[in-house]
N, C-alpha and C positions, 0 to 999 in steps of 0.2 A: 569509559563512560557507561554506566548503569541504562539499564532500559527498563522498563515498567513492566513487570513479571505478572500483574492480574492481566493488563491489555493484552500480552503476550497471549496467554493460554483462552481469553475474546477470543484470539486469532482463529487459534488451533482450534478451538468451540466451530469456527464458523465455515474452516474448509475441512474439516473432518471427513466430508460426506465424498472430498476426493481422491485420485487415488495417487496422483504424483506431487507430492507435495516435498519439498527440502526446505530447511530451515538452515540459515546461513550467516553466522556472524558480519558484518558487512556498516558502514560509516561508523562507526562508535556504536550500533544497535543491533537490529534483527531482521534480518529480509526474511519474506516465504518466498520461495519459486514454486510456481506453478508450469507445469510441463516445460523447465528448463527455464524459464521467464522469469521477471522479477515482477510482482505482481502486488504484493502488499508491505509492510514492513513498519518497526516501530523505531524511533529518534528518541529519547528521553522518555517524555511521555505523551506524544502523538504517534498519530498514523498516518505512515504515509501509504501514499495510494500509489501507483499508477494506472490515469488513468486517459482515454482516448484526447490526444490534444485537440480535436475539434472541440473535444465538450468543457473544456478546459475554463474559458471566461464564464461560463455558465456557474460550472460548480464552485468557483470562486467567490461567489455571490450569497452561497449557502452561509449558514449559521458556523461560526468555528474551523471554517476551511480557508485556507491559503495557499500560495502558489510554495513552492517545495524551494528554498535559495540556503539550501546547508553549506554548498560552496561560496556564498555572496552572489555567484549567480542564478537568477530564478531559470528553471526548467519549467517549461509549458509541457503539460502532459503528467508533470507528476504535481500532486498536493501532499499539504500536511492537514490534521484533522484536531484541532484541540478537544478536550475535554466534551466541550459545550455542544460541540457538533455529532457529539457517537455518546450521547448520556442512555436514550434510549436503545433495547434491543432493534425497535426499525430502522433508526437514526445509524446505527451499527454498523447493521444487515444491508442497508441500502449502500453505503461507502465500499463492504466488503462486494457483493455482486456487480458495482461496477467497473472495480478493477478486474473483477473475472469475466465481465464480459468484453473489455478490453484485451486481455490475458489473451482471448479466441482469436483476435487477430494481430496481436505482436509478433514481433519479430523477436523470435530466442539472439540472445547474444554468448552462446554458448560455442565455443570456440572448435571448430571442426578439424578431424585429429588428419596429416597430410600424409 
């Protein structure tokens, strides 16, 4: 499955300014982890976020965003982002810095070596 190669490098555009950043093949698209965390990522051609599940029903409300259900089941805490909702640079920029300020306090699922 194809991913969106402008939104892709949006991405890269937007956390450049970090310093741990991986890029990760992952559902049929493209995760970024941020310090070991899954943080952003692209489906086709949306973005998904991760982002704080308290703020979850809120940003669901937003223009172009939905709850994230790739498996048929929805996950609370992650959205998808169409078109409509990141057209502009703030519109973007705001979806990107709230998954990184979520990112601060996630939990890495990065598998600890025994």
């Amino acid at each position: 499955m194809a991913y969106n190669q402008k939104l892709a490098d949006r991405i890269r555009e937007g956390l450049q300014h970090l310093k741990s950043v991986e890029e990760k093949p992952m559902m049929g698209g493209l995760t970024f982890m941020v310090n070991d965390k899954m943080c952003v990522g692209i489906i086709k051609d949306e973005l998904m976020c991760r982002i704080d599940p308290d703020f979850h029903e809120t940003a669901i409300e937003k223009t172009g965003c939905r709850t994230m259900d790739f498996t048929k089941r929805p996950m609370k805490g992650y959205v998808m982002i169409d078109e409509n909702g990141m057209k502009s640079k703030k519109d973007f920029d705001y979806w990107i810095n709230l998954s990184l300020e979520f990112n601060k306090k996630a939990k890495s699922s990065k598998r600890k070596k025994s």
